[in-house]
GUROTOR-163434 format. One record per residue (C-alpha): x, y negated, z negated; residue number from 1. Coordinates in steps of 0.25 Angstrom, whole numbers. Layout:
# residues N
<atom><c1>X</c1><c2>Y</c2><c3>Z</c3><pamar>NUM</pamar></atom>
...
END
This chain:
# residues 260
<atom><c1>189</c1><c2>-390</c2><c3>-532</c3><pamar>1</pamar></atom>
<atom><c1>193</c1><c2>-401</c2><c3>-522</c3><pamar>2</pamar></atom>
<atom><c1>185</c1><c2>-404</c2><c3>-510</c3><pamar>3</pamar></atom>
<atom><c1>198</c1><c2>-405</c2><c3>-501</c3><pamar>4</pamar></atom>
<atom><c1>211</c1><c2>-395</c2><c3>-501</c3><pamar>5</pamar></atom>
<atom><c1>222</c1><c2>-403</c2><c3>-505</c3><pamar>6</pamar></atom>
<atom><c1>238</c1><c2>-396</c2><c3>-499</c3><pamar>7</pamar></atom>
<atom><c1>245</c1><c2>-403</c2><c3>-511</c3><pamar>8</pamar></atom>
<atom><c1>237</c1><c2>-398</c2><c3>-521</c3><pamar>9</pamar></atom>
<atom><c1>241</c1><c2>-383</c2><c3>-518</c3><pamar>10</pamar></atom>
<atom><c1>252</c1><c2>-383</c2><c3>-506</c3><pamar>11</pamar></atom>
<atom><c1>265</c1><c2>-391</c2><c3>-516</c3><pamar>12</pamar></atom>
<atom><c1>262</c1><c2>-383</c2><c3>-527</c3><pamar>13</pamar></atom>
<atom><c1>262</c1><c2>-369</c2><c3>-520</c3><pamar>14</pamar></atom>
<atom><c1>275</c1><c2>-373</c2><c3>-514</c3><pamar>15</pamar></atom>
<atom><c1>282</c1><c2>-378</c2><c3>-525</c3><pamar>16</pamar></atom>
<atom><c1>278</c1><c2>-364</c2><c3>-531</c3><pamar>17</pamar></atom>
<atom><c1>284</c1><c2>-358</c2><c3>-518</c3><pamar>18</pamar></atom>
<atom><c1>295</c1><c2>-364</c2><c3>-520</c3><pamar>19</pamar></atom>
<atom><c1>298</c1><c2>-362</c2><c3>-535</c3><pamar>20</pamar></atom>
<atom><c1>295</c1><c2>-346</c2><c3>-535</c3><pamar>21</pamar></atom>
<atom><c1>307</c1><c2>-347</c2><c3>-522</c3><pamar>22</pamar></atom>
<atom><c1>297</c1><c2>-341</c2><c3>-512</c3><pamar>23</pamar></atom>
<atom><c1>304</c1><c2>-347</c2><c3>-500</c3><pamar>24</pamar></atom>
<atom><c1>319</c1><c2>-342</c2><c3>-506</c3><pamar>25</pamar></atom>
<atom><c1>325</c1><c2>-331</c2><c3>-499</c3><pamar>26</pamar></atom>
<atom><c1>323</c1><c2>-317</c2><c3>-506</c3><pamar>27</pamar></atom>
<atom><c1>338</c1><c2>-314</c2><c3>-505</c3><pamar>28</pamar></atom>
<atom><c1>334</c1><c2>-300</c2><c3>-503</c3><pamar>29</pamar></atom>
<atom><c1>348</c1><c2>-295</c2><c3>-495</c3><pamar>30</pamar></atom>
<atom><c1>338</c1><c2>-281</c2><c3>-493</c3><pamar>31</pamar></atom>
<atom><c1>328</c1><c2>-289</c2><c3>-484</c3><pamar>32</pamar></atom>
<atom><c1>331</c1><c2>-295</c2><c3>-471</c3><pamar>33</pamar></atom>
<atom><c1>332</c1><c2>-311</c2><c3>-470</c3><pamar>34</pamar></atom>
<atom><c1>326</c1><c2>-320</c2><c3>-462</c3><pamar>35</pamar></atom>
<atom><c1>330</c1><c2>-336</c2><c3>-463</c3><pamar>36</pamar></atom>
<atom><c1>326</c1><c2>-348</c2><c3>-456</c3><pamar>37</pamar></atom>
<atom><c1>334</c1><c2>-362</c2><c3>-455</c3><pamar>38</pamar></atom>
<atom><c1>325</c1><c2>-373</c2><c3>-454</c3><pamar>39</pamar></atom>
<atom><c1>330</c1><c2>-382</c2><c3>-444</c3><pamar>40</pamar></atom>
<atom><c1>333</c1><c2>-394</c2><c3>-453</c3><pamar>41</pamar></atom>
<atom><c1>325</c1><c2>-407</c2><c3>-450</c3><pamar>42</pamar></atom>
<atom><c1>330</c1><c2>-420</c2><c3>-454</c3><pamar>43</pamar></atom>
<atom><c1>332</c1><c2>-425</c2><c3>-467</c3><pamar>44</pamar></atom>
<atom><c1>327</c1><c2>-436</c2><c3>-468</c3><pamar>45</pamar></atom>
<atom><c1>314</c1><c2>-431</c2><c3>-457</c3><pamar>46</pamar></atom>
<atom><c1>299</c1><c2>-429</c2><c3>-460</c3><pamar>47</pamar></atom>
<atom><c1>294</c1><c2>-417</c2><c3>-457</c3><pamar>48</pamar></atom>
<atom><c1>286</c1><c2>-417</c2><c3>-442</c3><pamar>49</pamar></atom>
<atom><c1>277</c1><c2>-408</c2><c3>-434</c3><pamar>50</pamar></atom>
<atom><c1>289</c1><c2>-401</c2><c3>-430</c3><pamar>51</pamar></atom>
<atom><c1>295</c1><c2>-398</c2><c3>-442</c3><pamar>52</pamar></atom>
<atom><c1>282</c1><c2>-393</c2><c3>-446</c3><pamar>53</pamar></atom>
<atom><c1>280</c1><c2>-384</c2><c3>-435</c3><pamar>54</pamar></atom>
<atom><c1>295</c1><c2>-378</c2><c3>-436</c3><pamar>55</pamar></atom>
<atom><c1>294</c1><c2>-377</c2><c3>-451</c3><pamar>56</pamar></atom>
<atom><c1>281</c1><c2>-370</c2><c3>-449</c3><pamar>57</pamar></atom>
<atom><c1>286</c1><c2>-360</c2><c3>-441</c3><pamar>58</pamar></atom>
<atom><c1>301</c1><c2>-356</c2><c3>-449</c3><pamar>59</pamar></atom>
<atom><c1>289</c1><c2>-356</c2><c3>-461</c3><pamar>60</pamar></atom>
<atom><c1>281</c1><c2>-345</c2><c3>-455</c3><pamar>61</pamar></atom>
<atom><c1>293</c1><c2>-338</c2><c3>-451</c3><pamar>62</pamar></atom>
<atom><c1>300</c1><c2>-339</c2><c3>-464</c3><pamar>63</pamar></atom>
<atom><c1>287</c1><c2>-334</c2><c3>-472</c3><pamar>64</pamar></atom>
<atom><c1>284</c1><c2>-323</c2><c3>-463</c3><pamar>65</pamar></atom>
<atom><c1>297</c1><c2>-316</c2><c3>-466</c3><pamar>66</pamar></atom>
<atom><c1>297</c1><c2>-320</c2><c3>-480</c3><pamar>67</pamar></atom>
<atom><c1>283</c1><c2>-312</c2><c3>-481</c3><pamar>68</pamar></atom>
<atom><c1>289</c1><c2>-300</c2><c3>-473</c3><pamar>69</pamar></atom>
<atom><c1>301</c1><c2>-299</c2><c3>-485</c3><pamar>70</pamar></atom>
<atom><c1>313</c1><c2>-304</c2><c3>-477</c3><pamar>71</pamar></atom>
<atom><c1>325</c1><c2>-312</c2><c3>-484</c3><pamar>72</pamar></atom>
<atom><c1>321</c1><c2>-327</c2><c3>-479</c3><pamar>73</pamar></atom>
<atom><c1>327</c1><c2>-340</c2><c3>-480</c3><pamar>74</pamar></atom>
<atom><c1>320</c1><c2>-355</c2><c3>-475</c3><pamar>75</pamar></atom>
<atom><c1>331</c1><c2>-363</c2><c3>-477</c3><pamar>76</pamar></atom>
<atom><c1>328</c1><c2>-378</c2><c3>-476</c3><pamar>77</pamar></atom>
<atom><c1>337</c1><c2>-389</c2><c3>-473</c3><pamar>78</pamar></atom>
<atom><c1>336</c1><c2>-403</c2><c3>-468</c3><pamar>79</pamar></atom>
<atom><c1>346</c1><c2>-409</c2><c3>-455</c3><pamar>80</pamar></atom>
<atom><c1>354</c1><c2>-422</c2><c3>-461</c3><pamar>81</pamar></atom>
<atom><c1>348</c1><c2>-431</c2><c3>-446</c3><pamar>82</pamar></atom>
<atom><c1>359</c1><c2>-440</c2><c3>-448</c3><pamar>83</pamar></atom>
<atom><c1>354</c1><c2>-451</c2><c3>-437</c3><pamar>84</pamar></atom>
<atom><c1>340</c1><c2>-452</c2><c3>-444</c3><pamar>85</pamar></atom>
<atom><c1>345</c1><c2>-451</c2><c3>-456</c3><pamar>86</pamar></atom>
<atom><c1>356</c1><c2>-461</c2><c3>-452</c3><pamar>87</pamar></atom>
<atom><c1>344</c1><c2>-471</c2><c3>-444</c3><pamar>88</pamar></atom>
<atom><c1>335</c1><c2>-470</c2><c3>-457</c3><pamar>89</pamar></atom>
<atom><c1>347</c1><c2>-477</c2><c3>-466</c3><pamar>90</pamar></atom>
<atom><c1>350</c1><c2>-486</c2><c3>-455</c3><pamar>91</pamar></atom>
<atom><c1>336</c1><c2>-491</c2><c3>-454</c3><pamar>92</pamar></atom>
<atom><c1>336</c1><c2>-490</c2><c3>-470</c3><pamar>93</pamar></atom>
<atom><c1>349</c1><c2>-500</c2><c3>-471</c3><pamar>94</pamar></atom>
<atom><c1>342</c1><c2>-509</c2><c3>-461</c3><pamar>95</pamar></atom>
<atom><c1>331</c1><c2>-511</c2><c3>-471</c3><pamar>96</pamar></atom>
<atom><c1>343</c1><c2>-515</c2><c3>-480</c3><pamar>97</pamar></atom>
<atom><c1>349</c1><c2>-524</c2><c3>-473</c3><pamar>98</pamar></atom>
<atom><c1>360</c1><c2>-515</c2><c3>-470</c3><pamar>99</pamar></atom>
<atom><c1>369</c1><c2>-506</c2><c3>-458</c3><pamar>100</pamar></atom>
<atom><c1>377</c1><c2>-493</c2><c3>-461</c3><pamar>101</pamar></atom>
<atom><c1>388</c1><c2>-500</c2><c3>-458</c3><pamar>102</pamar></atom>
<atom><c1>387</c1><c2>-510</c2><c3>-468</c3><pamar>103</pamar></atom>
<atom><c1>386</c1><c2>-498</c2><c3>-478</c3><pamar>104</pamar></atom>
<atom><c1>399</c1><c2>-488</c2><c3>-472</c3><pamar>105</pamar></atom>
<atom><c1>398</c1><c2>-475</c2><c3>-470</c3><pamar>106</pamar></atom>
<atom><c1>398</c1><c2>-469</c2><c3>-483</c3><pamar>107</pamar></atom>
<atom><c1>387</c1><c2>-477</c2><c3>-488</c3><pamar>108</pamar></atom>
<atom><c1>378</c1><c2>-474</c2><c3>-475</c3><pamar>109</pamar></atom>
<atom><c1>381</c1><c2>-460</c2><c3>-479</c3><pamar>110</pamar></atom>
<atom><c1>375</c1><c2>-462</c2><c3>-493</c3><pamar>111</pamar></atom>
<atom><c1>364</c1><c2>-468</c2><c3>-488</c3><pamar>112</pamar></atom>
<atom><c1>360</c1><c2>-458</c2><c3>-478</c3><pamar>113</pamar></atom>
<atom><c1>363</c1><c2>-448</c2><c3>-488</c3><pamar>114</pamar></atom>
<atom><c1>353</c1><c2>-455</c2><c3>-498</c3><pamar>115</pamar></atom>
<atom><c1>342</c1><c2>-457</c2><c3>-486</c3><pamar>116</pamar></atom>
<atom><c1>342</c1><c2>-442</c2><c3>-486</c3><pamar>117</pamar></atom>
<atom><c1>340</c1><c2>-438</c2><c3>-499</c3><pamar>118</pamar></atom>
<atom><c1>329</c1><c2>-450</c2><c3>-501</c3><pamar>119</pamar></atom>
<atom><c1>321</c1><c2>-442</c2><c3>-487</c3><pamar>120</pamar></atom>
<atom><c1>330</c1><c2>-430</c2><c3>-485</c3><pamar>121</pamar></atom>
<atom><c1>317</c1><c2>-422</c2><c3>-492</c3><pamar>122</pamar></atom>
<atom><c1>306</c1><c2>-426</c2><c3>-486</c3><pamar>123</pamar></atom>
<atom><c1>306</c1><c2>-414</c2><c3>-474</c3><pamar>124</pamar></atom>
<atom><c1>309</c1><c2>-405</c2><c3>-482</c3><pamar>125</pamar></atom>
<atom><c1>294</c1><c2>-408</c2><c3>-493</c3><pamar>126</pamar></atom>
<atom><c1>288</c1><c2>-408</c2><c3>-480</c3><pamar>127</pamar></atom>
<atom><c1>293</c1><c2>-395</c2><c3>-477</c3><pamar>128</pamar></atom>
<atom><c1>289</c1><c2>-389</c2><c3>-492</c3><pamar>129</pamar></atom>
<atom><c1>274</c1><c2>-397</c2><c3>-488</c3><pamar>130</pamar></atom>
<atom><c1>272</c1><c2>-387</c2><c3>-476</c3><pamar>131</pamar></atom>
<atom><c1>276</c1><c2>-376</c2><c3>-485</c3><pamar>132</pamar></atom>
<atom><c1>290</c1><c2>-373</c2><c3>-479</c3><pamar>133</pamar></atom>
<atom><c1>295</c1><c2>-361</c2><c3>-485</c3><pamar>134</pamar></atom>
<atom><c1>310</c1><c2>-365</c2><c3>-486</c3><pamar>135</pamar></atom>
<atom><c1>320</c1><c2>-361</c2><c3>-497</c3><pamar>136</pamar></atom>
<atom><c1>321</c1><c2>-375</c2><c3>-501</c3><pamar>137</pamar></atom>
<atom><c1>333</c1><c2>-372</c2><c3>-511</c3><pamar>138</pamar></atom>
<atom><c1>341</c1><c2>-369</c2><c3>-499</c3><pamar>139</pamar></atom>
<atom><c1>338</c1><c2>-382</c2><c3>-491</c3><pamar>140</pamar></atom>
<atom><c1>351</c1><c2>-388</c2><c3>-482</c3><pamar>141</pamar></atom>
<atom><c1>355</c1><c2>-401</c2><c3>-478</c3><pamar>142</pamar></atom>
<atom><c1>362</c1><c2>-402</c2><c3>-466</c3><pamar>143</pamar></atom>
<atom><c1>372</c1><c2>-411</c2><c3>-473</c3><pamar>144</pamar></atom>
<atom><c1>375</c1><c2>-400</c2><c3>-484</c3><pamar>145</pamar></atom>
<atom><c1>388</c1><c2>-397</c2><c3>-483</c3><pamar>146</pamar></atom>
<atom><c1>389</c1><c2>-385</c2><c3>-483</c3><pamar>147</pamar></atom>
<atom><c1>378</c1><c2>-385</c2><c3>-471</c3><pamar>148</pamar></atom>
<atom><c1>386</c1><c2>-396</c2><c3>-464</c3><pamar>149</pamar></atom>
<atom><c1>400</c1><c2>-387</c2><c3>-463</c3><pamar>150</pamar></atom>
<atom><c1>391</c1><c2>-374</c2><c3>-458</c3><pamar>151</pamar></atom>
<atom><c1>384</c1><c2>-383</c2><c3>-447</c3><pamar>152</pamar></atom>
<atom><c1>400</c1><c2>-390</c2><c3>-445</c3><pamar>153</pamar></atom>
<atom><c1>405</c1><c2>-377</c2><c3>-444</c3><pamar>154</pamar></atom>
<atom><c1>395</c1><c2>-370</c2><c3>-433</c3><pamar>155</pamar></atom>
<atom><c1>396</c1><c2>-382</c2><c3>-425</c3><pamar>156</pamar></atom>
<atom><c1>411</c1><c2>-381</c2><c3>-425</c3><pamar>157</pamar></atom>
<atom><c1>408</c1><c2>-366</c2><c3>-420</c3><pamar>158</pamar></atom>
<atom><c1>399</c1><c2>-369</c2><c3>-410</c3><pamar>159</pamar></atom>
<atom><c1>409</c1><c2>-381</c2><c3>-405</c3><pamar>160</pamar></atom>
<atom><c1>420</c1><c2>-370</c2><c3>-405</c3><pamar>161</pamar></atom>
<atom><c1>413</c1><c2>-359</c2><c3>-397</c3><pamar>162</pamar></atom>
<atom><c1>408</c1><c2>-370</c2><c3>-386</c3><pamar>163</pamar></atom>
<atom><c1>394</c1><c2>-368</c2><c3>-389</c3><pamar>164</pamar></atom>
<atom><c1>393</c1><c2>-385</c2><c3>-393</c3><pamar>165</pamar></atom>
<atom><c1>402</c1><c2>-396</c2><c3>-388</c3><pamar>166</pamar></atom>
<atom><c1>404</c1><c2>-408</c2><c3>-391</c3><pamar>167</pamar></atom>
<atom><c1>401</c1><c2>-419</c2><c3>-379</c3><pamar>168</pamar></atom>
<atom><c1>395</c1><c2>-434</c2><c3>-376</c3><pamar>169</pamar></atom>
<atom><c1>382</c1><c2>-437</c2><c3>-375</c3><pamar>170</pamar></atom>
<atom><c1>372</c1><c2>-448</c2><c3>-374</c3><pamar>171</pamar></atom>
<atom><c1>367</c1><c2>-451</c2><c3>-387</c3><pamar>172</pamar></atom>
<atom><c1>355</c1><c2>-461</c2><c3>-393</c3><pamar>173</pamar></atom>
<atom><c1>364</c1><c2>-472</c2><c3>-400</c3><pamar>174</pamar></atom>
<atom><c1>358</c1><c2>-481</c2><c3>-409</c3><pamar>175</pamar></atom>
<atom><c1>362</c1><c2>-495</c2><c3>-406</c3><pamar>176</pamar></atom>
<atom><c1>357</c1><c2>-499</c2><c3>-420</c3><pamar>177</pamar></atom>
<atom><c1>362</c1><c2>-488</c2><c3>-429</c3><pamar>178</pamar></atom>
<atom><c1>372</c1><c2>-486</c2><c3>-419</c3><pamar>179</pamar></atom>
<atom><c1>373</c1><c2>-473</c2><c3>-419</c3><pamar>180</pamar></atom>
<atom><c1>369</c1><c2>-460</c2><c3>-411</c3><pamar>181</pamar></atom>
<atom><c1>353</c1><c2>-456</c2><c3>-413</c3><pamar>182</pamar></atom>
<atom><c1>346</c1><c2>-442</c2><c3>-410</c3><pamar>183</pamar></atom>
<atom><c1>335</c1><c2>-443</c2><c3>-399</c3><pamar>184</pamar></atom>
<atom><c1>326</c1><c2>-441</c2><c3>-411</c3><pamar>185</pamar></atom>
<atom><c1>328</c1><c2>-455</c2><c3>-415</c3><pamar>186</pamar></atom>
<atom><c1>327</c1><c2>-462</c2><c3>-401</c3><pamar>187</pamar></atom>
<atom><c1>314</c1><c2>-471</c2><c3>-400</c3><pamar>188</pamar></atom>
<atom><c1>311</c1><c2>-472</c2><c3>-385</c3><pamar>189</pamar></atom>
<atom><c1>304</c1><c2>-484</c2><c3>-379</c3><pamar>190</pamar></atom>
<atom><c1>299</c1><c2>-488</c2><c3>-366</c3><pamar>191</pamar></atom>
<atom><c1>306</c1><c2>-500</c2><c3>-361</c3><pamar>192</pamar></atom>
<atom><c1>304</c1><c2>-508</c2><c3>-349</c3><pamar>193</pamar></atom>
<atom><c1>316</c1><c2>-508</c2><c3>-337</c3><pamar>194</pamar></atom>
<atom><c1>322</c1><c2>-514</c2><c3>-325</c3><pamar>195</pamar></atom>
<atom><c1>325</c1><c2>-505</c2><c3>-313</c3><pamar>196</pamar></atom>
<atom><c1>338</c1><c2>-509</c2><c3>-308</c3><pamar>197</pamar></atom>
<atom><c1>341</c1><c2>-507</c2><c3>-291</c3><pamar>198</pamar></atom>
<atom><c1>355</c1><c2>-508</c2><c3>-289</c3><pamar>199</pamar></atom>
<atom><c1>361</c1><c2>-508</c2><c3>-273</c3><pamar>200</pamar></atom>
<atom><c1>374</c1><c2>-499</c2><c3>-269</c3><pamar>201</pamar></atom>
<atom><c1>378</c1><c2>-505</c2><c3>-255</c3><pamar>202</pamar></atom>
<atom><c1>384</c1><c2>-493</c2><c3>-246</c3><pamar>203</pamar></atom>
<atom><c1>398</c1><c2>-497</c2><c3>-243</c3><pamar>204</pamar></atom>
<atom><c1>402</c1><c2>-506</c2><c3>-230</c3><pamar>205</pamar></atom>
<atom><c1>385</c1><c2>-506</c2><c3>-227</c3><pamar>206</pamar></atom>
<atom><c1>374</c1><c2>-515</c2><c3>-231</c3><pamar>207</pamar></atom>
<atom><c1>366</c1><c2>-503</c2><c3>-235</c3><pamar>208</pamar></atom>
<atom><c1>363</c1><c2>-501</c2><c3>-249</c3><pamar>209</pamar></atom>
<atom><c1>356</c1><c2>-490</c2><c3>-259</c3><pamar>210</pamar></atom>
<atom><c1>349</c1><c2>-495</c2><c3>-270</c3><pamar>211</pamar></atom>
<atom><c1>350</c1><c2>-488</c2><c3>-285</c3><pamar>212</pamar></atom>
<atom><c1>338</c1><c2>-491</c2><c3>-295</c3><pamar>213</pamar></atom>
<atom><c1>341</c1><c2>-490</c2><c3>-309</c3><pamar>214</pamar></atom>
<atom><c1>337</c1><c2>-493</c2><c3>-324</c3><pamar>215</pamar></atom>
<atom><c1>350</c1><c2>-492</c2><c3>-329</c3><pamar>216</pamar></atom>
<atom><c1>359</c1><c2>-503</c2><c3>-320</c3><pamar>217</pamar></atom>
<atom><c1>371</c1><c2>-501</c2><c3>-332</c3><pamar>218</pamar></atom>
<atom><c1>373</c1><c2>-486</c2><c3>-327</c3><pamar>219</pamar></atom>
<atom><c1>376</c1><c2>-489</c2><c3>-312</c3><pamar>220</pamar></atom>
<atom><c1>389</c1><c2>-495</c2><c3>-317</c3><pamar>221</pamar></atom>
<atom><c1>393</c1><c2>-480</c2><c3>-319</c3><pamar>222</pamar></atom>
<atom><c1>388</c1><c2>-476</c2><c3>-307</c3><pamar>223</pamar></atom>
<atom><c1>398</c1><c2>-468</c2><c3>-296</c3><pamar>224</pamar></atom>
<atom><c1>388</c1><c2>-463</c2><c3>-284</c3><pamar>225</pamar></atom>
<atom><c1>373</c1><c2>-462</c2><c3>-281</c3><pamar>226</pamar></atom>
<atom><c1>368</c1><c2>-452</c2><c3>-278</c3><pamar>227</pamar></atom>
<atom><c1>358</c1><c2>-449</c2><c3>-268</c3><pamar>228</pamar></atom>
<atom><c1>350</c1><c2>-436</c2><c3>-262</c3><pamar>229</pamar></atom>
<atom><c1>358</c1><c2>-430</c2><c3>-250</c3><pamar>230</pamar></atom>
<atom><c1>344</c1><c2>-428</c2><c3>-244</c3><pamar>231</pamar></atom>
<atom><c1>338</c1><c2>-442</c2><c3>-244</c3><pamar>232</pamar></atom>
<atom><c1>340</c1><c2>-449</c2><c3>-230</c3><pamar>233</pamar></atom>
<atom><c1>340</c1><c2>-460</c2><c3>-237</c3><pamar>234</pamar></atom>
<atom><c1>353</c1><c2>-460</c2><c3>-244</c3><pamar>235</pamar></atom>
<atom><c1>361</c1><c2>-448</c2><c3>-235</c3><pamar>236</pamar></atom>
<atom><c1>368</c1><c2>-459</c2><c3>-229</c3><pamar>237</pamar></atom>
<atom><c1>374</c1><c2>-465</c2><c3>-241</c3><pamar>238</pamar></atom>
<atom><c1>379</c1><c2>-452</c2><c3>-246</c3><pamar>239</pamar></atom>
<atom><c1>396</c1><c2>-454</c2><c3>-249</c3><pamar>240</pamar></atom>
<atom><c1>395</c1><c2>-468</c2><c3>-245</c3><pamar>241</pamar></atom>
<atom><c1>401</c1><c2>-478</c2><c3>-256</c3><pamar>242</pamar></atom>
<atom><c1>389</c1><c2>-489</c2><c3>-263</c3><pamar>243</pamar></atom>
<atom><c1>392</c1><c2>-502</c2><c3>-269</c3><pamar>244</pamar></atom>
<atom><c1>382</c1><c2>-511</c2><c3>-279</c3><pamar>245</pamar></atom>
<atom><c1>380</c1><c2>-522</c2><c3>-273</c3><pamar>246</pamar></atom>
<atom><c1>384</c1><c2>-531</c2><c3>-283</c3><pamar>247</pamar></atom>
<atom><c1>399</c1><c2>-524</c2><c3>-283</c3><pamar>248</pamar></atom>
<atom><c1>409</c1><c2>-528</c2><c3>-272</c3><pamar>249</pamar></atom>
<atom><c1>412</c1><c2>-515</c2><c3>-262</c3><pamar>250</pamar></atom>
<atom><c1>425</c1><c2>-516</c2><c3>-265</c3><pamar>251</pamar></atom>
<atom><c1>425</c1><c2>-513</c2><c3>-280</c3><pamar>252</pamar></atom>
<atom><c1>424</c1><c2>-497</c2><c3>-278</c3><pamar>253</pamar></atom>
<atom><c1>423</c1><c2>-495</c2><c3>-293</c3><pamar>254</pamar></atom>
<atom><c1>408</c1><c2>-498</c2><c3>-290</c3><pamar>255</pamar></atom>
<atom><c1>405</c1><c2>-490</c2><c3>-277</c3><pamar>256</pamar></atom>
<atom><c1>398</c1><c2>-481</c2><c3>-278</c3><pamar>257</pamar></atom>
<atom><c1>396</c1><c2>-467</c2><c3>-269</c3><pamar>258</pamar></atom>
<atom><c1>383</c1><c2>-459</c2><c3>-263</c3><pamar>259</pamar></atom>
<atom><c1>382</c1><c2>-446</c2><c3>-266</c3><pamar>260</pamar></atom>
END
């Protein structure tokens, strides 16, 4: 008998044994109530983290528990396409080659993602079956599939209809390498030292200024007024008077600005 208990020796063959008898199939019994779970797909091309193996954890519990008590029950897996990591990994991957996406077009990027995720589009999803996630892995969805990718079209263009989502513009991470948009997810922050800019408004026809502070002197150009708190003596008697950078002449009005 071995000193030490080893998971491999006991833990893969039991659940390849589950999993060959269909103990995580639905029993298709339309007499008994059903119950079904939709694992929140993780990305195809991911690892499986600490979260993931909490979240699968707790949908494992739940799914057992009413398997045990007889109801109709359904884990069904699937795995999210992550298009901007996918689409990074292949980048990086044809930067190791001595190559861009664009030296390539986009129908051969395409095969090439599509070969990245079937080379490490499984590799969450043995994770899952090492934690004993009792999935009906038969049923497992991609959210590329097409027939998955009209349903998901569809319910967003029902959503879009009834005002529940809109489109709009936002500010976006945009990769000046890739260039492209990425998800906060990918964003590596850094500290960085800076300069603090102090920019002078002359109040008009005086030789009275206020003086703005700023890291971002670019954004001032888009300025129209500067605001001040109506309680502050400091500035009460500014309030609706026109300002000028001082590097601007006072009679160019598409720079003055005005106190509020």
């Amino acid at each position: 008998m071995n000193d030490k208990y080893n998971p491999k020796d006991f833990e893969e063959k039991l659940y390849e044994q589950w999993e060959k008898k269909g103990y995580f199939k639905p029993s298709m019994d339309k007499t008994k109530e059903s119950y079904c779970i939709m694992m929140p797909p993780p990305n195809v091309t991911g690892k499986l983290h600490m979260g993931h193996a909490l979240d699968d954890t707790m949908q494992d519990i739940l799914i057992r528990f009413k398997r045990m008590q007889g109801y109709n029950t359904l884990w069904l897996p699937g795995t999210d396409h992550a298009s901007i990591s996918t689409e990074m990994k292949v980048v990086q991957k044809l930067k190791a080659e001595g190559k861009t996406k664009h030296d390539l077009g986009r129908e051969k990027f395409i095969q090439e993602a599509w070969e990245w995720t079937r080379l490490y589009g499984g590799t969450i999803q043995e994770q899952q079956r090492k934690l004993g996630c009792s999935c009906d892995w038969e049923r497992k969805r991609f959210t590329l599939d097409e027939g998955l990718s009209d349903a998901v079209l569809e319910q967003f263009i029902n959503l879009y209809n009834k005002g529940l989502i809109y489109k709009g513009k936002r500010m976006v991470n945009w990769c000046t390498d890739c260039n492209t948009s990425i998800s906060d997810a990918e964003v590596e922050y850094h500290e960085e030292a800076s300069h603090l800019w102090h920019i002078r408004y002359q109040v008009k026809d005086t030789d009275t200024y206020i003086t703005v502070a700023t890291t971002r002197p670019e954004t001032m150009l888009g300025d129209t007024a500067i605001a001040v708190h109506p309680e502050d003596e400091r500035y009460r008697a500014f309030v609706r008077k026109n300002l000028y950078p001082t590097n601007y002449e006072q009679r160019n009005s598409n720079h003055r600005r005005h106190v509020c």
